[in-house]
ROSE-4610 file (N, C-alpha, C; in Angstrom, 1 decimal, always signed):
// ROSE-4610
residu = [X/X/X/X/X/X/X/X/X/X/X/X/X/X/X/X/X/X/X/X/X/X/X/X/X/X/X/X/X/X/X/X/X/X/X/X/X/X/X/X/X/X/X/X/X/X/X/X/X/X/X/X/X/X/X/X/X/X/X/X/X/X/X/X/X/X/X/X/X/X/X/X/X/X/X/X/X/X/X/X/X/X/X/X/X/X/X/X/X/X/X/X/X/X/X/X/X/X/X/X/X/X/X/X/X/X/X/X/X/X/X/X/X/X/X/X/X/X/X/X/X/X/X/X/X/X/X/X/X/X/X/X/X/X/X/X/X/X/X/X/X/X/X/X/X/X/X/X/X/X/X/X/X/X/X/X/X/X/X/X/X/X/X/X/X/X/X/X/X/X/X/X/X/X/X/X/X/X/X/X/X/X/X/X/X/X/X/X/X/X/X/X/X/X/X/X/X/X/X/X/X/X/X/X/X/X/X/X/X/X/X/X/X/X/X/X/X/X/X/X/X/X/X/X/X/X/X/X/X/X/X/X/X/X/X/X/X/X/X/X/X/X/X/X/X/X/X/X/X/X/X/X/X/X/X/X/X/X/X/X/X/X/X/X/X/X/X/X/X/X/X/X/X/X/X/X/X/X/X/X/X/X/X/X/X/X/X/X/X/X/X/X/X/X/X/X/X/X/X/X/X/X/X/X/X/X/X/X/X/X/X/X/X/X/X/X/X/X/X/X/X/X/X/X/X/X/X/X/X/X/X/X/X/X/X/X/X/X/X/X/X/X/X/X/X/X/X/X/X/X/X/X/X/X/X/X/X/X/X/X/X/X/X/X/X/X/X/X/X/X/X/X/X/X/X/X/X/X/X/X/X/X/X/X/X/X/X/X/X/X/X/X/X/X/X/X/X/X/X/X/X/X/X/X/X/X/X/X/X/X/X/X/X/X/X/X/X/X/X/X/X/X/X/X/X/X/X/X/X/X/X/X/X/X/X/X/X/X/X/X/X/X/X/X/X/X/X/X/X/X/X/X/X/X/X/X/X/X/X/X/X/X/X/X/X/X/X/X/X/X/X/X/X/X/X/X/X/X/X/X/X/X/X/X/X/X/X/X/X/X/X/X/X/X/X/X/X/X/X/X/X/X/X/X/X/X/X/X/X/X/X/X/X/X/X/X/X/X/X/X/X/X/X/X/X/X/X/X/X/X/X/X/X/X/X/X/X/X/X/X/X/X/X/X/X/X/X/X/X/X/X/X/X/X/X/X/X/X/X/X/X/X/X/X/X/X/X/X/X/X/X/X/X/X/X/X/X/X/X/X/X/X/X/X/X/X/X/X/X/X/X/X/X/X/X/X/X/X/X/X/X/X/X/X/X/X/X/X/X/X/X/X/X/X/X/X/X/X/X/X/X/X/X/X/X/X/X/X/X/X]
num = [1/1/1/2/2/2/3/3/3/4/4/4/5/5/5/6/6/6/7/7/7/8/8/8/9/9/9/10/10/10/11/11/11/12/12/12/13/13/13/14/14/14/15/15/15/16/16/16/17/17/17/18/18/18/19/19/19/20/20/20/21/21/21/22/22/22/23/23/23/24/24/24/25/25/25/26/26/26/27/27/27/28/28/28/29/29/29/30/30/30/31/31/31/32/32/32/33/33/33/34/34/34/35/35/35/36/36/36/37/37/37/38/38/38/39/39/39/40/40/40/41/41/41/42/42/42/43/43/43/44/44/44/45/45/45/46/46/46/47/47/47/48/48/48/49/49/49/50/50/50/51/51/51/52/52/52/53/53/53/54/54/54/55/55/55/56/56/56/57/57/57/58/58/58/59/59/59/60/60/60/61/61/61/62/62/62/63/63/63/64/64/64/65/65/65/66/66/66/67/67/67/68/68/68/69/69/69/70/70/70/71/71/71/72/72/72/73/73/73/74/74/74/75/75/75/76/76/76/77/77/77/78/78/78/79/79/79/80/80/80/81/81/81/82/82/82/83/83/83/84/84/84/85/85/85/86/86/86/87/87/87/88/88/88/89/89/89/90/90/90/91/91/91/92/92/92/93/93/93/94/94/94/95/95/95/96/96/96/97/97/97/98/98/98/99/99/99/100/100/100/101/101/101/102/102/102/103/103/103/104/104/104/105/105/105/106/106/106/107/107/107/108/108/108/109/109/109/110/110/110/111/111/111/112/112/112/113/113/113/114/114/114/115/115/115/116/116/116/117/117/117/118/118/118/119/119/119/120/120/120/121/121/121/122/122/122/123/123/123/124/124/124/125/125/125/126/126/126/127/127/127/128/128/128/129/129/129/130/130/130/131/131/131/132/132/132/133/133/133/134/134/134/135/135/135/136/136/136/137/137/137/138/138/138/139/139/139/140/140/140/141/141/141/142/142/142/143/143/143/144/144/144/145/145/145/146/146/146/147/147/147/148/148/148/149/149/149/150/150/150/151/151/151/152/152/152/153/153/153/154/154/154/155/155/155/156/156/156/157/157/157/158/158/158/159/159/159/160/160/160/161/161/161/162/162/162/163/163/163/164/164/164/165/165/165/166/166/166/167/167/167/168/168/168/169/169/169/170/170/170/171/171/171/172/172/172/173/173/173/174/174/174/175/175/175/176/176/176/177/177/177/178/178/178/179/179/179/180/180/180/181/181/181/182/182/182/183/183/183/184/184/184/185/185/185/186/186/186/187/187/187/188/188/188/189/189/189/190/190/190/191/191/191/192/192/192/193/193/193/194/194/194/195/195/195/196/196/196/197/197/197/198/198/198/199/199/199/200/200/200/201/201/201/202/202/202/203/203/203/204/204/204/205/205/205/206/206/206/207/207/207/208/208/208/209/209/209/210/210/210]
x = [+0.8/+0.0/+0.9/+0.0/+1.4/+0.7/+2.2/+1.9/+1.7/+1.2/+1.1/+2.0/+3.1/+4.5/+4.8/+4.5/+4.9/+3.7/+2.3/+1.0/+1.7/+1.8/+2.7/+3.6/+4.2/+5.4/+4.8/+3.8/+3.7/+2.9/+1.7/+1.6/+2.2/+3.3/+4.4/+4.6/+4.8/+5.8/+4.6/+3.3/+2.0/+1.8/+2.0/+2.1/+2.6/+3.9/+4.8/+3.9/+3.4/+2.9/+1.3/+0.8/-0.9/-1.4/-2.4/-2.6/-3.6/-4.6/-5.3/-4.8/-3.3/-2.7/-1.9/-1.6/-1.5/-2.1/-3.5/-4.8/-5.1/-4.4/-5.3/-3.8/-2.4/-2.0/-2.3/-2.5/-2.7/-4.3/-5.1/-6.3/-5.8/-4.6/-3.9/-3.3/-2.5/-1.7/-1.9/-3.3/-3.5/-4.0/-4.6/-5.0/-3.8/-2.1/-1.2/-0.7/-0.5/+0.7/-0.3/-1.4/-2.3/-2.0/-2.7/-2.7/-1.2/-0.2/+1.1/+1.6/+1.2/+1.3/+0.6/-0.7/-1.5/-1.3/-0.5/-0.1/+1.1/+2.1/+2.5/+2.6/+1.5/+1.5/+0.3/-0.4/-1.6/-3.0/-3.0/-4.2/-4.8/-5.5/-6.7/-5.9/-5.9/-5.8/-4.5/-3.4/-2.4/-1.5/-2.0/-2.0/-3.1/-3.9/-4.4/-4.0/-3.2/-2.3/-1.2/-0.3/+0.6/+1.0/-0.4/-0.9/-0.7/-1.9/-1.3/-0.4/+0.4/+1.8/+2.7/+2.7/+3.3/+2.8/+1.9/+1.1/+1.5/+1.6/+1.8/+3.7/+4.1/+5.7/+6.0/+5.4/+4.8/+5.1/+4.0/+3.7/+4.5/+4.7/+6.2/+7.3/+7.7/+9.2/+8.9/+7.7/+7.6/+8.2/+8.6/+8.8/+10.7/+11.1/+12.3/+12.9/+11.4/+11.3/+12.1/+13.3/+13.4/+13.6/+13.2/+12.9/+14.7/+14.1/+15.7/+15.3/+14.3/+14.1/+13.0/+12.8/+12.0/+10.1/+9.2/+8.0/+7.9/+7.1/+6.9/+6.4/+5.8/+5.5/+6.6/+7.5/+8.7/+9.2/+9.0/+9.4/+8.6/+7.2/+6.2/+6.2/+7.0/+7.2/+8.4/+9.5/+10.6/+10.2/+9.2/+9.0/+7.9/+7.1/+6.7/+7.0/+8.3/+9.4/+9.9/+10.6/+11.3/+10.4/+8.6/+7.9/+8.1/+7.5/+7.3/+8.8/+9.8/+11.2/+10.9/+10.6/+10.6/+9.4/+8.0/+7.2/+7.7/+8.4/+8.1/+9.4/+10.9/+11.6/+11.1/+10.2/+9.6/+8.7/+7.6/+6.5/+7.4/+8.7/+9.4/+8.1/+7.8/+6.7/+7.6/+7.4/+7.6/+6.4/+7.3/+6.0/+5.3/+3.7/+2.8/+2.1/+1.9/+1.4/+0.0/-1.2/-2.3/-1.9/-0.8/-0.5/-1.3/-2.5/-3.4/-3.7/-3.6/-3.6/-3.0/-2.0/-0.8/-1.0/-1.2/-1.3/-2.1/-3.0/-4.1/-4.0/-2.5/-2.4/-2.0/-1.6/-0.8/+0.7/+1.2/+2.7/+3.5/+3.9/+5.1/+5.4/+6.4/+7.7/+7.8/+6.4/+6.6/+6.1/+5.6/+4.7/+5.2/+6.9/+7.6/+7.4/+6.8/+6.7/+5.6/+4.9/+2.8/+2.4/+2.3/+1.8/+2.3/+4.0/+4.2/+3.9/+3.8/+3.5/+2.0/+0.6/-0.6/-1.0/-0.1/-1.2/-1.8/-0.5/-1.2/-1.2/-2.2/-2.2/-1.6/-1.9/-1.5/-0.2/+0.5/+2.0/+2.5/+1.6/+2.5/+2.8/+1.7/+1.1/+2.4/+2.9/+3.8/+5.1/+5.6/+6.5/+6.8/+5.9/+6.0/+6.3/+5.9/+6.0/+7.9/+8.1/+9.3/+10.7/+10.1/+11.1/+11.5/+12.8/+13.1/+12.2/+12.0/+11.6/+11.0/+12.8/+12.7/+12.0/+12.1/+11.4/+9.8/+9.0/+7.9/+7.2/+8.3/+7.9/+7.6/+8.4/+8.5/+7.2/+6.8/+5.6/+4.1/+4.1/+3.1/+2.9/+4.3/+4.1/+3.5/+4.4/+4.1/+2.4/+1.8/+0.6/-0.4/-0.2/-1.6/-1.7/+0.0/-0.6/-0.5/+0.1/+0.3/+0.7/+2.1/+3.4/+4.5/+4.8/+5.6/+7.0/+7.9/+9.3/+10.3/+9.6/+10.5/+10.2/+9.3/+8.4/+8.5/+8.9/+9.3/+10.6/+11.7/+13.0/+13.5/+12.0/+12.6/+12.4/+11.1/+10.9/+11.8/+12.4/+13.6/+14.8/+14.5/+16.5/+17.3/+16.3/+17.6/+17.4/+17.6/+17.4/+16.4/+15.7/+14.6/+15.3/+16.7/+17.1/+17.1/+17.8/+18.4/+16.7/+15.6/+14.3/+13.8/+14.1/+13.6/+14.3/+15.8/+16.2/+16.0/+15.6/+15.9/+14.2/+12.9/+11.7/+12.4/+12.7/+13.0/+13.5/+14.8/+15.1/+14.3/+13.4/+12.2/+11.2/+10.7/+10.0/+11.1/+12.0/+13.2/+12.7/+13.1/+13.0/+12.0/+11.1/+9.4/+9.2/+9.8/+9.6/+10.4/+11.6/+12.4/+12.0/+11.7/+10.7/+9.4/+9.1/+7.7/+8.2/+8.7/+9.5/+9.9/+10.8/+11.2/+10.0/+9.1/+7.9/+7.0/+6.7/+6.5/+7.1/+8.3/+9.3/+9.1/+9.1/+9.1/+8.0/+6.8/+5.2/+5.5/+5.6/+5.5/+6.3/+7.4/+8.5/+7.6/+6.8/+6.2/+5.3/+4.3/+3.2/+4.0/+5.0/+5.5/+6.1/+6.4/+6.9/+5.6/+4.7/+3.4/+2.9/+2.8/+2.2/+3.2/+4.5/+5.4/+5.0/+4.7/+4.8/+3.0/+2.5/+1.2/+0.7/+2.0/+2.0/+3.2/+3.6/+4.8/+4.1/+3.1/+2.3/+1.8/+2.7/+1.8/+0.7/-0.3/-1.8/-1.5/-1.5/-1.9/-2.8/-3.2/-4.8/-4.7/-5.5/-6.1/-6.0/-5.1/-5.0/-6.3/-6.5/-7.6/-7.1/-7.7/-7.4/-8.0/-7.4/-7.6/-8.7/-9.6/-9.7/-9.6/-9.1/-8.9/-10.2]
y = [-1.2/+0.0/+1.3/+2.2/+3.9/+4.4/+5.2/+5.8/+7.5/+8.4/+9.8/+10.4/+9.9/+10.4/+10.0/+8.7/+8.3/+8.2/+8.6/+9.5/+10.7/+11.3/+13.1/+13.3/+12.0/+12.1/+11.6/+10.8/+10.2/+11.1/+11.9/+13.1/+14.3/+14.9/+15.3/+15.2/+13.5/+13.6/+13.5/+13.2/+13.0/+14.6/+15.8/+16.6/+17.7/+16.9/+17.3/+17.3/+16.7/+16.2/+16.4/+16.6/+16.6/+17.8/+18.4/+19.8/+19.2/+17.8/+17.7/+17.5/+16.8/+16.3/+17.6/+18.5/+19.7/+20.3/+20.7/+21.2/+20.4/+19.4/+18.3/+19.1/+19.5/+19.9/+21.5/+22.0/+23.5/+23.6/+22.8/+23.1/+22.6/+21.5/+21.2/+22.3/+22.9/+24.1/+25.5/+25.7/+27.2/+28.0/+27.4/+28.1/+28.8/+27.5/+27.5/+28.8/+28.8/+29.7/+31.0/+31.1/+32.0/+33.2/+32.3/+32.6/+33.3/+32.7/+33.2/+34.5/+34.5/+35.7/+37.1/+36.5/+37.8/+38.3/+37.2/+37.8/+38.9/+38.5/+39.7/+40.5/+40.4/+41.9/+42.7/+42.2/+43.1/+43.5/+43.0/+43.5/+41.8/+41.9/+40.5/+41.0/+41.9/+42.2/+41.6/+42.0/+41.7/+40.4/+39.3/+38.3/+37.8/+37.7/+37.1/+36.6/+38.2/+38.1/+37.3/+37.6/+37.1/+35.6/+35.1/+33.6/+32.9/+33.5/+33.1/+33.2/+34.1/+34.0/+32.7/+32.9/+31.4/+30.3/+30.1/+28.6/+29.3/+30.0/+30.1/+29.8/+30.0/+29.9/+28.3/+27.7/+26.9/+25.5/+26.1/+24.8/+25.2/+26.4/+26.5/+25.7/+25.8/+25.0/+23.7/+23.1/+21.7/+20.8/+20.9/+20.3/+19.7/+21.1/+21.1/+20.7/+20.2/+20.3/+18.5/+18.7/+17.9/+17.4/+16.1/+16.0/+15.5/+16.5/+16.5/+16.1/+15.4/+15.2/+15.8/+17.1/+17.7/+18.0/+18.9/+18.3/+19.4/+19.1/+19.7/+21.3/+21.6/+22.9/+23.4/+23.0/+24.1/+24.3/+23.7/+24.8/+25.7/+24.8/+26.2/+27.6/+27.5/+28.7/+29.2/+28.8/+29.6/+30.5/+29.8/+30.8/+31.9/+31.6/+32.7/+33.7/+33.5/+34.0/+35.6/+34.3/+35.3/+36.3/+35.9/+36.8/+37.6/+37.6/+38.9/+39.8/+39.4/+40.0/+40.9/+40.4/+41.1/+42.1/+41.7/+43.0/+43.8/+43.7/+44.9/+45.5/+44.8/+46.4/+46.6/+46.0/+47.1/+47.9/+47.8/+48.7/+49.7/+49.5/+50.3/+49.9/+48.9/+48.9/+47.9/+48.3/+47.9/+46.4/+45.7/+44.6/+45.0/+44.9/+45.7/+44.3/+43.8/+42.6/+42.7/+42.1/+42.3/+40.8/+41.3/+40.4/+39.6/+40.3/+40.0/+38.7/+38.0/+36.1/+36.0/+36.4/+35.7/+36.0/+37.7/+38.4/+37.9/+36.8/+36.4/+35.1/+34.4/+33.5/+32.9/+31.9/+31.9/+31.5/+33.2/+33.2/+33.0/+31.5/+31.5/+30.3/+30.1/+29.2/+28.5/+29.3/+28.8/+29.6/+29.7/+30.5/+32.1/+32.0/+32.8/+34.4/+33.8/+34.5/+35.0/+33.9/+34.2/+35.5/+35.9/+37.2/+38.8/+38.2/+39.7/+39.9/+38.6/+38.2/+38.7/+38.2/+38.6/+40.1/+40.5/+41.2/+42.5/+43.1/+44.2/+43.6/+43.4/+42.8/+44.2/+45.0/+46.0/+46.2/+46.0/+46.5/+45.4/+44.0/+42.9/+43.0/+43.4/+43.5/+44.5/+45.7/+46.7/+45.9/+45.1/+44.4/+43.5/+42.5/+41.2/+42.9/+43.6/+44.2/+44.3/+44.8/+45.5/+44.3/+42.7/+41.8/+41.7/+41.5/+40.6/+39.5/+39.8/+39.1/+37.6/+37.5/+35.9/+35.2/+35.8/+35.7/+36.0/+36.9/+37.1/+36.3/+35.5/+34.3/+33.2/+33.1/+32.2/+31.7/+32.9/+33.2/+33.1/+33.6/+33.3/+31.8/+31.2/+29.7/+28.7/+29.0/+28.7/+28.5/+29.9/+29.7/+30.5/+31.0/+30.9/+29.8/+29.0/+28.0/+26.9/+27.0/+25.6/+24.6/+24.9/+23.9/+23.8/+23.0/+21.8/+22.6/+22.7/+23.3/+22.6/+21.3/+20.7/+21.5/+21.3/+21.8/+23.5/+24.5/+25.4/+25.4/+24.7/+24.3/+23.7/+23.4/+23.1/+24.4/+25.1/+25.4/+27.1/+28.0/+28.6/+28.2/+26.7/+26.2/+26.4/+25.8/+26.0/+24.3/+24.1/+22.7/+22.7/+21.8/+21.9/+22.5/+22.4/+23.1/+24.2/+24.9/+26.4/+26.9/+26.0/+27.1/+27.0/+25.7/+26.4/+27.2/+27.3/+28.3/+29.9/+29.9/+30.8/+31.3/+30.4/+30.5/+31.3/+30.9/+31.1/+32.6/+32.7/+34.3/+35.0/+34.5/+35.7/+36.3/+34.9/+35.4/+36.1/+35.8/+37.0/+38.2/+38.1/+39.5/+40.4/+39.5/+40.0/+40.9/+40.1/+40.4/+41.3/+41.3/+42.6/+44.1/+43.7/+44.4/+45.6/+44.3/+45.0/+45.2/+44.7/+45.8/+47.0/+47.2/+48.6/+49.4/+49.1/+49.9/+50.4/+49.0/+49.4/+50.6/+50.4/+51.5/+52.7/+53.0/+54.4/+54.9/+54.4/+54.4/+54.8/+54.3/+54.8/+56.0/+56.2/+57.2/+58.5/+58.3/+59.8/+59.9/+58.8/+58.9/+60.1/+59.3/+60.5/+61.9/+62.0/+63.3/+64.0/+63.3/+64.3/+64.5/+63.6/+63.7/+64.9/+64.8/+65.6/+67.1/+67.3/+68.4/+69.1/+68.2/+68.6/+69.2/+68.0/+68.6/+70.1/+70.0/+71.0/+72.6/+72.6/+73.9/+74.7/+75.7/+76.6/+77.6/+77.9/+78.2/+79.7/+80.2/+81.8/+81.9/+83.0/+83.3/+84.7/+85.3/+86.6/+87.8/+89.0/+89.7/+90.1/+90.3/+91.2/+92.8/+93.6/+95.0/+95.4/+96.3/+96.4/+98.0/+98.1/+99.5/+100.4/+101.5/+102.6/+103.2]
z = [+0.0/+0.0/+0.0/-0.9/-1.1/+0.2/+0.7/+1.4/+0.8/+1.7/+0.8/+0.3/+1.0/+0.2/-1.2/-1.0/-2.3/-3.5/-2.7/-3.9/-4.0/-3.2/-3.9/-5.0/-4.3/-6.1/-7.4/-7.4/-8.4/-8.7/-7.8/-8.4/-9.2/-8.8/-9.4/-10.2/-10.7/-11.7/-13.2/-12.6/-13.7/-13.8/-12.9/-13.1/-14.6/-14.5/-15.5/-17.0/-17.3/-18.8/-18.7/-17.6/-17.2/-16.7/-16.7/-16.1/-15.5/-15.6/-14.6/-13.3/-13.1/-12.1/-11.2/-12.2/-11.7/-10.7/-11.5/-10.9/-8.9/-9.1/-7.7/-6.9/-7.4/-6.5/-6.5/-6.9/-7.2/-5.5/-5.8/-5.0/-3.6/-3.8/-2.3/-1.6/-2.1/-1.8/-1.8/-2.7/-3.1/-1.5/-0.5/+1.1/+1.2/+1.0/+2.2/+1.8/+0.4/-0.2/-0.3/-0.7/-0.7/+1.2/+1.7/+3.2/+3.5/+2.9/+3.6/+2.8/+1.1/+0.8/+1.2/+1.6/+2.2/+3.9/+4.0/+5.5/+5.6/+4.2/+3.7/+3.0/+2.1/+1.7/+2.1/+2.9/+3.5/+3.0/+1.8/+1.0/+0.0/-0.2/-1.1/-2.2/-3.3/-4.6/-4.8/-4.1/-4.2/-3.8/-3.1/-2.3/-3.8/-4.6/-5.2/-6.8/-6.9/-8.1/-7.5/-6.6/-6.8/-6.7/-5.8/-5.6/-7.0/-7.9/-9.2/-9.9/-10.0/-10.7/-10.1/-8.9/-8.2/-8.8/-8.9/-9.3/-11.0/-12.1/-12.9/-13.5/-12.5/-12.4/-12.5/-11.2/-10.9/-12.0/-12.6/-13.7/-15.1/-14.6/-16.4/-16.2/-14.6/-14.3/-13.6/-13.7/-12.4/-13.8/-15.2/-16.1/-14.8/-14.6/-13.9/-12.2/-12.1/-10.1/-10.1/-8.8/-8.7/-7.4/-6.9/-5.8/-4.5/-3.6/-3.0/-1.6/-1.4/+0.1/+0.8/+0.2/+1.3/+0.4/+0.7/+0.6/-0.5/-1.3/-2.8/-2.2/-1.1/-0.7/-0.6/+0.1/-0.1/-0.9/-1.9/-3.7/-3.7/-3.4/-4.1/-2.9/-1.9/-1.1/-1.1/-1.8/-2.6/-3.4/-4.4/-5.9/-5.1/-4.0/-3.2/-2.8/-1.7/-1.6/-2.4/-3.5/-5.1/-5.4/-5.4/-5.9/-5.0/-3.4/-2.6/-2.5/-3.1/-3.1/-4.1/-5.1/-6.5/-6.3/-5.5/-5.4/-4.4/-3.1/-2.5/-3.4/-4.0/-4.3/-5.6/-6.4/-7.7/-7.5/-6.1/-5.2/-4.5/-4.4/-2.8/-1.5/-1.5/+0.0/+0.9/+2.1/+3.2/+3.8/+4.2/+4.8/+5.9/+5.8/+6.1/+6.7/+7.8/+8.2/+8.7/+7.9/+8.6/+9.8/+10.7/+11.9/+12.9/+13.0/+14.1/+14.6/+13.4/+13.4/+14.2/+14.4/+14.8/+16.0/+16.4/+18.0/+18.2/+17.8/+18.7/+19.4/+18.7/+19.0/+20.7/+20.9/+22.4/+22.1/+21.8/+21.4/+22.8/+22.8/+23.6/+23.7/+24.6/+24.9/+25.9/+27.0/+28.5/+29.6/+30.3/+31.4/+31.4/+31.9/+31.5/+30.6/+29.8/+28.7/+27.9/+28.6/+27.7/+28.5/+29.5/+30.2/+29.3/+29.5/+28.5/+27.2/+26.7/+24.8/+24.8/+25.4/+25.2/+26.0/+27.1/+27.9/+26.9/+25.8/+24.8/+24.0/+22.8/+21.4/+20.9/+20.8/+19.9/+20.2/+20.8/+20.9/+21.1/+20.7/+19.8/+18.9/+17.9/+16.9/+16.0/+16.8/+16.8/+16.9/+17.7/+17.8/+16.5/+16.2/+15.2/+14.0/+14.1/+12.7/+12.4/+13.7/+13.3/+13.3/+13.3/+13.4/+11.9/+11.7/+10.8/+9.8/+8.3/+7.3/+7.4/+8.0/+8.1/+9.8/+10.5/+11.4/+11.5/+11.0/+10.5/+9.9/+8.8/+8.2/+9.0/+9.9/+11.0/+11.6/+11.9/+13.1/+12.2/+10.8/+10.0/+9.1/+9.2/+8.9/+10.0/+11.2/+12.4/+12.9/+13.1/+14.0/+13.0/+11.3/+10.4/+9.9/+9.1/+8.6/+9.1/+10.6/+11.6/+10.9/+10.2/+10.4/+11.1/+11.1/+12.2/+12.0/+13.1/+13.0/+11.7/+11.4/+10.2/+8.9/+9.1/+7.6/+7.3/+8.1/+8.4/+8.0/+8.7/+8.2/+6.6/+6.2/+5.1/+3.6/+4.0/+3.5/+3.4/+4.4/+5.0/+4.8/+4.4/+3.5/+5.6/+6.4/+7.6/+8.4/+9.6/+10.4/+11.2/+11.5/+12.3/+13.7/+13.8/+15.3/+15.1/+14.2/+14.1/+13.6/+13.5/+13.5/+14.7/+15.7/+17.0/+18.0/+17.5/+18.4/+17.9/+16.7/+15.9/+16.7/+17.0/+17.9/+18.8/+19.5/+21.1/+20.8/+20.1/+20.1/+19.3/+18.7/+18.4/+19.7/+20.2/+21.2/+22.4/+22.4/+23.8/+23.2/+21.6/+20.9/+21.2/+20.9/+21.2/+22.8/+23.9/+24.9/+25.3/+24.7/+25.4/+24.4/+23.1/+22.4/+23.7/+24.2/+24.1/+25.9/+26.7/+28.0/+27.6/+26.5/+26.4/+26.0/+25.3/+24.9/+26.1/+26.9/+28.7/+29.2/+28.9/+29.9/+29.2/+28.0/+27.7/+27.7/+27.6/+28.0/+29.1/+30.3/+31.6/+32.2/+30.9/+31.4/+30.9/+29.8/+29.2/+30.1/+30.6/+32.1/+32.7/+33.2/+34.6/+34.3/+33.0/+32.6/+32.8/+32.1/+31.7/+33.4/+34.1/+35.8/+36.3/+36.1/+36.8/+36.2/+34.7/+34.4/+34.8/+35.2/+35.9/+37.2/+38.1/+38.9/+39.5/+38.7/+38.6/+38.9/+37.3/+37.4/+38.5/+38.6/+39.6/+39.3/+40.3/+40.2/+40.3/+39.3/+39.2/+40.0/+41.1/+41.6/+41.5/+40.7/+40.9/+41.7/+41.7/+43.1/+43.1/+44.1/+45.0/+45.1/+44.5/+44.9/+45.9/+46.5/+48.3/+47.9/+48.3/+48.3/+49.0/+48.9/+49.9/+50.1]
């Protein structure tokens, strides 16, 4: 009896010469790769085009896909990849994360760490923005499309280890991220209190009359 690994290849490789075999993987994968391009670029229109060009890239080069170990999604999230490289520097845009998925999730590592990660969503929300590319990736492979540290690792070209340590100093990141934001929050509180109470009360002379 096949197991699904070895239905995927034989998929694949009926791929090559068949556009119906195509199609069965195209409806397998279009959520994953869809979902992960709109997580970064922020908008439907654009996450919809470039969904397609992927799957159109796709099937021009699967003539050339060759199998090296790891799961046929991580090609089709390279040529993902290449595309969001190639839109933001021909857009000049910055990645713009409709993040919230993620802030909603229960980001952490260990007790340690879940209080500071959820207590503000929004100045998570502020944090995950300002991480690193490849760590953003991380967090939107991770807990929108809920894969496994391997599957992650393969698809990042790194080891299932160097992606969970590469976890761990995101979430430190996260948290010392979002302490310093605490602290300077609280430091403008007391400026503004200090400069409140500081003000002294003009009152009115009273003219005396003679």
């Amino acid at each position: 009896m096949k197991n699904s690994n070895t239905d995927e290849k034989d998929l694949i490789e009926r791929a090559k010469s068949d556009s119906d075999a195509f199609g069965e993987l195209y409806e397998k994968y279009f959520d994953r790769i869809y979902s992960y391009i709109y997580y970064r670029t922020g908008n439907i229109h654009d996450a919809e085009d470039l969904t397609a060009r992927v799957f159109f890239r796709a099937i021009k080069h699967i003539g050339n896909y060759k199998d090296q170990g790891g799961p046929f999604s991580a090609w089709l999230y390279s040529i993902a990849r290449n595309m969001l490289a190639n839109w933001y520097r021909d857009n000049s845009k910055r990645t713009m994360i409709p993040i919230d998925a993620v802030a909603h999730q229960q980001i952490t590592d260990g007790p340690e760490l879940q209080s500071e990660l959820v207590e503000n969503k929004e100045a998570l929300v502020a944090a995950i923005r300002r991480l690193p590319e490849d760590r953003q990736d991380l967090l939107i492979l991770k807990y929108v499309n809920k894969q496994s540290n391997a599957e992650i690792g393969q698809i990042l070209g790194r080891s299932e280890g160097a992606i969970k340590s590469l976890y761990h100093r995101t979430l430190l990141s996260l948290r010392n991220d979002l302490q310093e934001t605490s602290r300077r929050e609280q430091v403008g509180r007391q400026e503004i209190a200090k400069g409140k109470n500081g003000r002294s009360i003009m009152r009115p002379r009273l003219s005396r009359k003679r």
